[in-house]
Backbone and ligand atoms as CSV (ligand in chain L), in Angstrom:
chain,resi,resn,atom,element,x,y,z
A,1,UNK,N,N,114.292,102.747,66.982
A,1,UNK,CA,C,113.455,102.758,68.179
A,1,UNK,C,C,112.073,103.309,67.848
A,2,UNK,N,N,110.789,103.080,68.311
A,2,UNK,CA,C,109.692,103.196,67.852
A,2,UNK,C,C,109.112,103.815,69.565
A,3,UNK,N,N,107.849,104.498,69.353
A,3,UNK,CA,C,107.847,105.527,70.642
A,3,UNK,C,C,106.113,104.941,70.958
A,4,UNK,N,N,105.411,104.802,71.842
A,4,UNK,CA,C,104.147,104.742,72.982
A,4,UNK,C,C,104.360,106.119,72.800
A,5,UNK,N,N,103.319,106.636,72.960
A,5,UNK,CA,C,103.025,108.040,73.333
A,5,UNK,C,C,101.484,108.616,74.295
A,6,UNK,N,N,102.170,109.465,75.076
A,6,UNK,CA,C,100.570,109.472,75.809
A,6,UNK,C,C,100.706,111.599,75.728
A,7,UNK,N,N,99.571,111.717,75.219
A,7,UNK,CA,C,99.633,113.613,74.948
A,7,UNK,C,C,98.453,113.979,76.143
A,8,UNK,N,N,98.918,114.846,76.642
A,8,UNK,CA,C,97.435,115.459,77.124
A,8,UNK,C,C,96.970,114.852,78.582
A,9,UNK,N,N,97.768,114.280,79.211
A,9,UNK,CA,C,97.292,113.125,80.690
A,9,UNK,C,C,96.786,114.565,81.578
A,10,UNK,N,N,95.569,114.658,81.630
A,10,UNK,CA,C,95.473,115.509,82.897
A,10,UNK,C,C,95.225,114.696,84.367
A,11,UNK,N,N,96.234,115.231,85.242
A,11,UNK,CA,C,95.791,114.954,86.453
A,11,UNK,C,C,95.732,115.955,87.440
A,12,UNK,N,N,94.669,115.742,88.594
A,12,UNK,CA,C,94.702,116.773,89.703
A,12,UNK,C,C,95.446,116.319,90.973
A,13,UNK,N,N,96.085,117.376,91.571
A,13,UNK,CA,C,97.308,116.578,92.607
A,13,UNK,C,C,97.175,118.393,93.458
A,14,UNK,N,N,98.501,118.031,94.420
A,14,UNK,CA,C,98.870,119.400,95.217
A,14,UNK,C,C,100.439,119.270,94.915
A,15,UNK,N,N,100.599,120.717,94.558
A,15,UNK,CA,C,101.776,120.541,93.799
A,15,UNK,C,C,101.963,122.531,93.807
A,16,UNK,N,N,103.257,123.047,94.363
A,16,UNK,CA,C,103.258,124.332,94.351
A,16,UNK,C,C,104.515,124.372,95.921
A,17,UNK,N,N,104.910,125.775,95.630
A,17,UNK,CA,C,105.748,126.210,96.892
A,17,UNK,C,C,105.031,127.073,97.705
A,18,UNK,N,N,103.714,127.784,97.586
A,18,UNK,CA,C,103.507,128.875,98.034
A,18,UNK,C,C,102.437,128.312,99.131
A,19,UNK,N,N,101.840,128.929,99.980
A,19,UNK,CA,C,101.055,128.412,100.860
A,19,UNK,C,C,99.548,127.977,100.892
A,20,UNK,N,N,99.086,129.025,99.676
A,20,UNK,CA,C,97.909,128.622,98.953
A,20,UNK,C,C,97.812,127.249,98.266
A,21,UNK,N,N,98.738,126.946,97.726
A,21,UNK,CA,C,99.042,125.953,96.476
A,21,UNK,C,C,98.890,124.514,97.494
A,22,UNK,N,N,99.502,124.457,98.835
A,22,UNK,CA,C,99.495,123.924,99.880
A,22,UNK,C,C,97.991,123.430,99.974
A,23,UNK,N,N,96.824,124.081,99.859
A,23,UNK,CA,C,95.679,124.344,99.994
A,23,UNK,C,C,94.423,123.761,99.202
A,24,UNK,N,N,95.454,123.124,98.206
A,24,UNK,CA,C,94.141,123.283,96.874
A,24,UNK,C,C,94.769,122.249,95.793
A,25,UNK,N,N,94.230,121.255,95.052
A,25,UNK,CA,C,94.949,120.861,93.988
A,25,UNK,C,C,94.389,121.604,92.571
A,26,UNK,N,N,95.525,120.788,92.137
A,26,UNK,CA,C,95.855,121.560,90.786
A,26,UNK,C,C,96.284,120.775,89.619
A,27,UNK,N,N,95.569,121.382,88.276
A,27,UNK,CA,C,95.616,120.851,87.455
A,27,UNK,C,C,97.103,120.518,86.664
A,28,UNK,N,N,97.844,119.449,86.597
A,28,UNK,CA,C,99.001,119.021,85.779
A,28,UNK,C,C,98.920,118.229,84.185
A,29,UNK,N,N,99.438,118.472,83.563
A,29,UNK,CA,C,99.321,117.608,82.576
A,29,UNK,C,C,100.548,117.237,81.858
A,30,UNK,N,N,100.099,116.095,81.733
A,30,UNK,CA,C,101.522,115.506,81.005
A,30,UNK,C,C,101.484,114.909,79.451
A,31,UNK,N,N,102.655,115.183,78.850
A,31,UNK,CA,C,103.117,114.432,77.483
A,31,UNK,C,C,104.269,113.165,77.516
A,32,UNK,N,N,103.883,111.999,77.175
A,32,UNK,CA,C,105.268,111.610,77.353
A,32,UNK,C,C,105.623,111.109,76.155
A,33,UNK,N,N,107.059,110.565,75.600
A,33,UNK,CA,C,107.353,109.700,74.611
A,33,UNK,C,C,107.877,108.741,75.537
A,34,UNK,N,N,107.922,107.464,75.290
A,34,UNK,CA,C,108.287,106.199,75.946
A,34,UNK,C,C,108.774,105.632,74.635
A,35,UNK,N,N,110.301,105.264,74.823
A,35,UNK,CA,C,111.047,104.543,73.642
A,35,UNK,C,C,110.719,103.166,73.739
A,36,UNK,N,N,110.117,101.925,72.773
A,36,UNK,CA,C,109.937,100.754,72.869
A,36,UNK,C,C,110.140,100.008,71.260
A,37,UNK,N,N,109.759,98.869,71.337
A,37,UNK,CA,C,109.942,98.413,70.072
A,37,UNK,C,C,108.700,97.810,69.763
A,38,UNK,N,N,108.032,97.782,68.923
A,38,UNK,CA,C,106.312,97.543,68.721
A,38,UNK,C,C,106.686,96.373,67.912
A,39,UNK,N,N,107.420,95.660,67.043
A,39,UNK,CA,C,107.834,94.827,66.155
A,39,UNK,C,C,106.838,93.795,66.498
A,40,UNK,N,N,107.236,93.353,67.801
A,40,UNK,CA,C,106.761,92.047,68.275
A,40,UNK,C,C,105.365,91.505,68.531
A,41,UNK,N,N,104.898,93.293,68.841
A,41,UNK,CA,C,103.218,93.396,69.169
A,41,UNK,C,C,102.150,93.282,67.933
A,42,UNK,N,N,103.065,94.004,66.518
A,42,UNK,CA,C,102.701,94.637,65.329
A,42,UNK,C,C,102.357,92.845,64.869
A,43,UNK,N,N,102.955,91.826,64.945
A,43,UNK,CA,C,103.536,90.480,64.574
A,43,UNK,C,C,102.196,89.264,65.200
A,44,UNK,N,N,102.080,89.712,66.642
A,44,UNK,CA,C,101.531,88.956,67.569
A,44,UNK,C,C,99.922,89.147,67.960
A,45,UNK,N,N,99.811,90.635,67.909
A,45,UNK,CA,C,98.746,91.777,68.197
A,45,UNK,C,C,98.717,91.265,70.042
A,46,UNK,N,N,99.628,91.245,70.250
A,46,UNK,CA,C,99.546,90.474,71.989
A,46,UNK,C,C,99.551,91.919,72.863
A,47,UNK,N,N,99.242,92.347,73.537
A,47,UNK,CA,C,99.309,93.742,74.455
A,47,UNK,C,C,100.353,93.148,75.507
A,48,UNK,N,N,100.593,91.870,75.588
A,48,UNK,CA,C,101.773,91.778,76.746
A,48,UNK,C,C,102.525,91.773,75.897
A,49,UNK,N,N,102.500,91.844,74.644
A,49,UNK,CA,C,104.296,92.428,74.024
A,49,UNK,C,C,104.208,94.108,74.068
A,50,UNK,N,N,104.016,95.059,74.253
A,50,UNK,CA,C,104.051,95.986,74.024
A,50,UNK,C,C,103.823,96.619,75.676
A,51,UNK,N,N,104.401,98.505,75.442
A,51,UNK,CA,C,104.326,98.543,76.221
A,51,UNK,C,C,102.535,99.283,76.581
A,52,UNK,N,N,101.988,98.801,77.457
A,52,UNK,CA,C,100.486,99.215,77.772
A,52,UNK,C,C,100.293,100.398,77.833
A,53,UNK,N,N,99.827,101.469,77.382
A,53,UNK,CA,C,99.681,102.586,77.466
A,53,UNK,C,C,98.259,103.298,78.432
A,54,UNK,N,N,97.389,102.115,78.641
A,54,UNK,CA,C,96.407,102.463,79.770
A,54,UNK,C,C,96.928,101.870,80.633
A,55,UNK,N,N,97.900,101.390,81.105
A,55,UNK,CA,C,98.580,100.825,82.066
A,55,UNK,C,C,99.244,102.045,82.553
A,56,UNK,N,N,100.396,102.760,81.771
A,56,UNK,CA,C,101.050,103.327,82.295
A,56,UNK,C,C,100.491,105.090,82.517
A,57,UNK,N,N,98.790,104.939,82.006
A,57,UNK,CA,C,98.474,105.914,82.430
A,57,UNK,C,C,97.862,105.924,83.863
A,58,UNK,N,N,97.119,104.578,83.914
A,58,UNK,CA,C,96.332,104.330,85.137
A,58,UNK,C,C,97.092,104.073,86.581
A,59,UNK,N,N,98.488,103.700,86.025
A,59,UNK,CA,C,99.966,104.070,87.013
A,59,UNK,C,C,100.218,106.040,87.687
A,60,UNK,N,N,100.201,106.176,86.750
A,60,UNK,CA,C,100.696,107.827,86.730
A,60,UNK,C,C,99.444,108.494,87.428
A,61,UNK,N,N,98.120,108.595,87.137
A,61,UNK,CA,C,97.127,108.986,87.710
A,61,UNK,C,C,97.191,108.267,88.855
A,62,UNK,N,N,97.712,107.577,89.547
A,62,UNK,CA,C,97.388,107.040,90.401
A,62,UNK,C,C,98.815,107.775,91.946
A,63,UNK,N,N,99.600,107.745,91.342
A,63,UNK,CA,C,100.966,108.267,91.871
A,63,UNK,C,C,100.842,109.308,91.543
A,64,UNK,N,N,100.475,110.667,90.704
A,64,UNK,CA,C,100.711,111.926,90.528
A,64,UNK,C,C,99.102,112.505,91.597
A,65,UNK,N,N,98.195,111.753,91.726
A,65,UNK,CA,C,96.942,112.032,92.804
A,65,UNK,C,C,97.605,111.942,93.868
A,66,UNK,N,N,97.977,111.301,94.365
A,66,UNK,CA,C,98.822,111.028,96.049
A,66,UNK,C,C,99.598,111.348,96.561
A,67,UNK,N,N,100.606,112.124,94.990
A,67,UNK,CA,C,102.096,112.930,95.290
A,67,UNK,C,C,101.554,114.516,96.056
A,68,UNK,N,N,102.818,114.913,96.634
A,68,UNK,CA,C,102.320,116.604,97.526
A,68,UNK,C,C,103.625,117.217,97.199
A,69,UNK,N,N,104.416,117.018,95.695
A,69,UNK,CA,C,105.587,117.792,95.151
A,69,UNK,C,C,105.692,119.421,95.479
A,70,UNK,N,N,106.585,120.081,95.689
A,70,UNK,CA,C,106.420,121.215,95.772
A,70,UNK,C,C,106.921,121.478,94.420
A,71,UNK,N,N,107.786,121.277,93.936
A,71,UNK,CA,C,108.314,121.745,92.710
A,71,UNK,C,C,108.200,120.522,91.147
A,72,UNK,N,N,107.564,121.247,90.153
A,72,UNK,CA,C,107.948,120.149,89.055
A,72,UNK,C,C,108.539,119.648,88.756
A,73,UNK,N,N,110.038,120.289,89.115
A,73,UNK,CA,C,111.052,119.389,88.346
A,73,UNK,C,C,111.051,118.391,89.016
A,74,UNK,N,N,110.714,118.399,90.469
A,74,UNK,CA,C,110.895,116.775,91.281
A,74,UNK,C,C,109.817,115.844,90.952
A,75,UNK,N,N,108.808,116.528,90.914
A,75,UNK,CA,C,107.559,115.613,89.993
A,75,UNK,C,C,108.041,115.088,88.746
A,76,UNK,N,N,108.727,116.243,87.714
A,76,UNK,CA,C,108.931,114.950,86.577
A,76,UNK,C,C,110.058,114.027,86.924
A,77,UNK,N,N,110.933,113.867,87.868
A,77,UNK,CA,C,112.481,113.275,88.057
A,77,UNK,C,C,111.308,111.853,88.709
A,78,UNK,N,N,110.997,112.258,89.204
A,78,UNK,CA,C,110.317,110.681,90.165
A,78,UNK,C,C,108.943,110.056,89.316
A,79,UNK,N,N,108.434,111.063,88.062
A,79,UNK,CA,C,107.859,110.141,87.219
A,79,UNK,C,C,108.527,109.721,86.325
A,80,UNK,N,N,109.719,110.069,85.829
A,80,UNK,CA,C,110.585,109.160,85.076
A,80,UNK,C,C,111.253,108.047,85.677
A,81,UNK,N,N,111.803,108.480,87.129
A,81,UNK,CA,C,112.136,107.058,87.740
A,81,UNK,C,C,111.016,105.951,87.683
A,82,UNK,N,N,110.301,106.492,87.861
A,82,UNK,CA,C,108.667,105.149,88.017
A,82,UNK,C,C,108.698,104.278,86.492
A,83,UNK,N,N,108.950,105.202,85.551
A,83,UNK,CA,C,108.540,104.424,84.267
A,83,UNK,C,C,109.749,103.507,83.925
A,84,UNK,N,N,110.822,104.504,84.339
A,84,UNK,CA,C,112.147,103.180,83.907
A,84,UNK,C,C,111.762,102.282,84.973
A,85,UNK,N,N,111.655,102.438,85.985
A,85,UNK,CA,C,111.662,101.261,87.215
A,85,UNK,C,C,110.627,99.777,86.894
A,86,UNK,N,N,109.606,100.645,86.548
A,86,UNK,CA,C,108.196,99.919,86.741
A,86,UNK,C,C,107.980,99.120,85.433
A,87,UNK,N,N,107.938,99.822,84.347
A,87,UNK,CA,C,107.787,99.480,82.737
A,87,UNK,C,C,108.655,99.435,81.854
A,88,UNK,N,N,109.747,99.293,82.627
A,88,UNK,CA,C,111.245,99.215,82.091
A,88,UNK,C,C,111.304,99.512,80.505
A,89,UNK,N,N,111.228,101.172,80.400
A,89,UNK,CA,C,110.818,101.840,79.913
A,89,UNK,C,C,113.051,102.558,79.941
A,90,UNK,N,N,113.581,102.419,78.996
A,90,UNK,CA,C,115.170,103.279,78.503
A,90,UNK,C,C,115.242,104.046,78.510
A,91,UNK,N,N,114.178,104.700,77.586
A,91,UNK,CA,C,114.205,105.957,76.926
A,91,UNK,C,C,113.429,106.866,77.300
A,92,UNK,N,N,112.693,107.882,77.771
A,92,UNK,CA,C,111.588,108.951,77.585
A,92,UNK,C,C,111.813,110.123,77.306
A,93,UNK,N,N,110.842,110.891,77.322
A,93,UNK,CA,C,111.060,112.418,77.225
A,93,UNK,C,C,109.404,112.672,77.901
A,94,UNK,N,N,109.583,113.585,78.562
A,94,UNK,CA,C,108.391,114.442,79.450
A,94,UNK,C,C,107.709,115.665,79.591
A,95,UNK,N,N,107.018,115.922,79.214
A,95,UNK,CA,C,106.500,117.523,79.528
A,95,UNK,C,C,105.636,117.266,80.564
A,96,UNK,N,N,106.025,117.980,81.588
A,96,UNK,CA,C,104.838,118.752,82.887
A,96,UNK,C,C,104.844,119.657,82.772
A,97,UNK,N,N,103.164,119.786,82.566
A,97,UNK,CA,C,103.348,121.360,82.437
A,97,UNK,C,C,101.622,121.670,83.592
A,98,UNK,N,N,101.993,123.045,83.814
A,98,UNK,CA,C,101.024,123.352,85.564
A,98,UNK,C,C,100.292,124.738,84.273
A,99,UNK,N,N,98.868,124.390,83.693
A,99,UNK,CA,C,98.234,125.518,82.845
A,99,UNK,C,C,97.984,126.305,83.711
A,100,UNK,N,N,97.194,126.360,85.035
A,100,UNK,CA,C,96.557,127.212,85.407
A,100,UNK,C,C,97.240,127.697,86.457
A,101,UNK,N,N,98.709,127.854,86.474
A,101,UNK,CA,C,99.821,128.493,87.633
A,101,UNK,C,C,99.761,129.690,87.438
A,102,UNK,N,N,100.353,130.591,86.273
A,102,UNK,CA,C,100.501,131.542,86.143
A,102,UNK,C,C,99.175,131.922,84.842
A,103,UNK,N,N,98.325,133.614,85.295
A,103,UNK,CA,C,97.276,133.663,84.423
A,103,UNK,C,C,97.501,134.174,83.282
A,104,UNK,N,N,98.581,134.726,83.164
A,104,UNK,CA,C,99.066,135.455,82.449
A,104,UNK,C,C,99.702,134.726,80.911
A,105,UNK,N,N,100.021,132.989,81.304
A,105,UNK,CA,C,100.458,132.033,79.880
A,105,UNK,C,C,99.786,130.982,79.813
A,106,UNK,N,N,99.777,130.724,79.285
A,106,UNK,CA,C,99.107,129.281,78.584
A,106,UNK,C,C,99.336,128.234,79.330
A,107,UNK,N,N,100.518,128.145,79.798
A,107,UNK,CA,C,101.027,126.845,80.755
A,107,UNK,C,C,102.523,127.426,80.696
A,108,UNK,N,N,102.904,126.753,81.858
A,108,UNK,CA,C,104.495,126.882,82.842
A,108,UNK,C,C,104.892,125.104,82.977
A,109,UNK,N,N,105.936,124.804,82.888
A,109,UNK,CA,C,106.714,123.809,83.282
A,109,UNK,C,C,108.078,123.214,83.092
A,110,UNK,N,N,108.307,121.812,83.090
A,110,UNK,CA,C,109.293,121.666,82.495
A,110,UNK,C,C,109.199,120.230,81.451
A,111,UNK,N,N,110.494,120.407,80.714
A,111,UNK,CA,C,110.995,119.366,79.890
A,111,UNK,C,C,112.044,118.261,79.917
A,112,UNK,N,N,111.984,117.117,80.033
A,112,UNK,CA,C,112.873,116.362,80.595
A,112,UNK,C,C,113.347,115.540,78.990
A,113,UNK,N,N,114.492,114.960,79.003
A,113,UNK,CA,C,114.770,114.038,78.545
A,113,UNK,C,C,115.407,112.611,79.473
A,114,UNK,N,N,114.966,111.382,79.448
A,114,UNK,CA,C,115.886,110.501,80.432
A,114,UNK,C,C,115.943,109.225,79.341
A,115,UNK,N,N,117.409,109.075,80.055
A,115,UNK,CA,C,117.467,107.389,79.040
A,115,UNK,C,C,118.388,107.922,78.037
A,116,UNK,N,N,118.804,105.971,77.901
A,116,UNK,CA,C,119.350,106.416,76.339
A,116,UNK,C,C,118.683,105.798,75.187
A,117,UNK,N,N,118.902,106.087,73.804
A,117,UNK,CA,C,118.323,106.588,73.132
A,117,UNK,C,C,118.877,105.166,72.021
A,118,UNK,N,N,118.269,104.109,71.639
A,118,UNK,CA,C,118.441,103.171,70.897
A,118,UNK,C,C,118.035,102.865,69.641
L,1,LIG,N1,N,111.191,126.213,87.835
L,1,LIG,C1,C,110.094,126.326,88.648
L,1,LIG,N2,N,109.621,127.550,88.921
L,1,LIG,C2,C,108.534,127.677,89.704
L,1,LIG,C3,C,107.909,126.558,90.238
L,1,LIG,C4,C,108.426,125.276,89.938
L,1,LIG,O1,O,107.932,124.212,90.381
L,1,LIG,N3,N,109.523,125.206,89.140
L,1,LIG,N4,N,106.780,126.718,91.014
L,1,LIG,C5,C,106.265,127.900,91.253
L,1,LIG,C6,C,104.986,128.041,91.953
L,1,LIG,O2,O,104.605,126.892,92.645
L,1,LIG,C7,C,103.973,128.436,90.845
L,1,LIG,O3,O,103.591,127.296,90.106
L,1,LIG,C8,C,102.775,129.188,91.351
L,1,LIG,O4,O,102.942,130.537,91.124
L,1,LIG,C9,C,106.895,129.144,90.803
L,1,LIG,N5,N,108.061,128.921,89.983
């Protein structure tokens, strides 16, 4: 299996439990691996064989701006549903991570794995 990768996606959204957070957006950023097979693209140089990677960013910025999640983990569960759904996408793995939540670390979030693994 061969991996798309997108490091570093910042987006701004409202995203938090507390009442302030309610108030204000906030910076998220994401890592993803997306499992695919490049064989065909590597062969063709066709971008409709492969999977688009400004596609599936200009997806995500677009749905993580409009989302009002209170908690990450439901933010990453419903951006992994989107990618299997949408870009029929098997495999991923996810980092959300919220830098400027707590001042005290570098960044807070979580780690997902979804899919299986071919
Ligand atoms: N496991 C989690 N812990 C916390 C979350 C969260 O989404 N998942 N959120 C918060 C607050 O919104 C925080 O980001 C601001 O202090 C706290 N803990």
């Amino acid at each position: 299996m061969d991996i798309v990768f997108v490091e570093g996606l910042q987006i701004e959204t409202v995203i938090g439990i507390y009442d302030w957070e309610r108030e204000i957006r906030q910076r998220v950023v994401l890592d993803l691996e997306l499992g695919t097979d490049i064989k065909h693209a590597a062969q063709t140089e066709e971008i409709d064989n492969t999977l688009n990677y400004k596609a599936v960013c200009d997806r995500l910025i677009e749905f993580v701006q409009e989302s009002e999640f209170l908690l990450v983990e439901t933010m990453a569960e419903e951006i992994a549903s989107l990618l299997m759904r949408e870009f029929s996408v098997s495999w991923l793995t996810l980092k959300l991570a919220k830098p400027d939540a707590i001042p005290a670390a570098a960044a807070v979030g979580v780690k997902i794995e979804r899919g299986e693994r071919s």
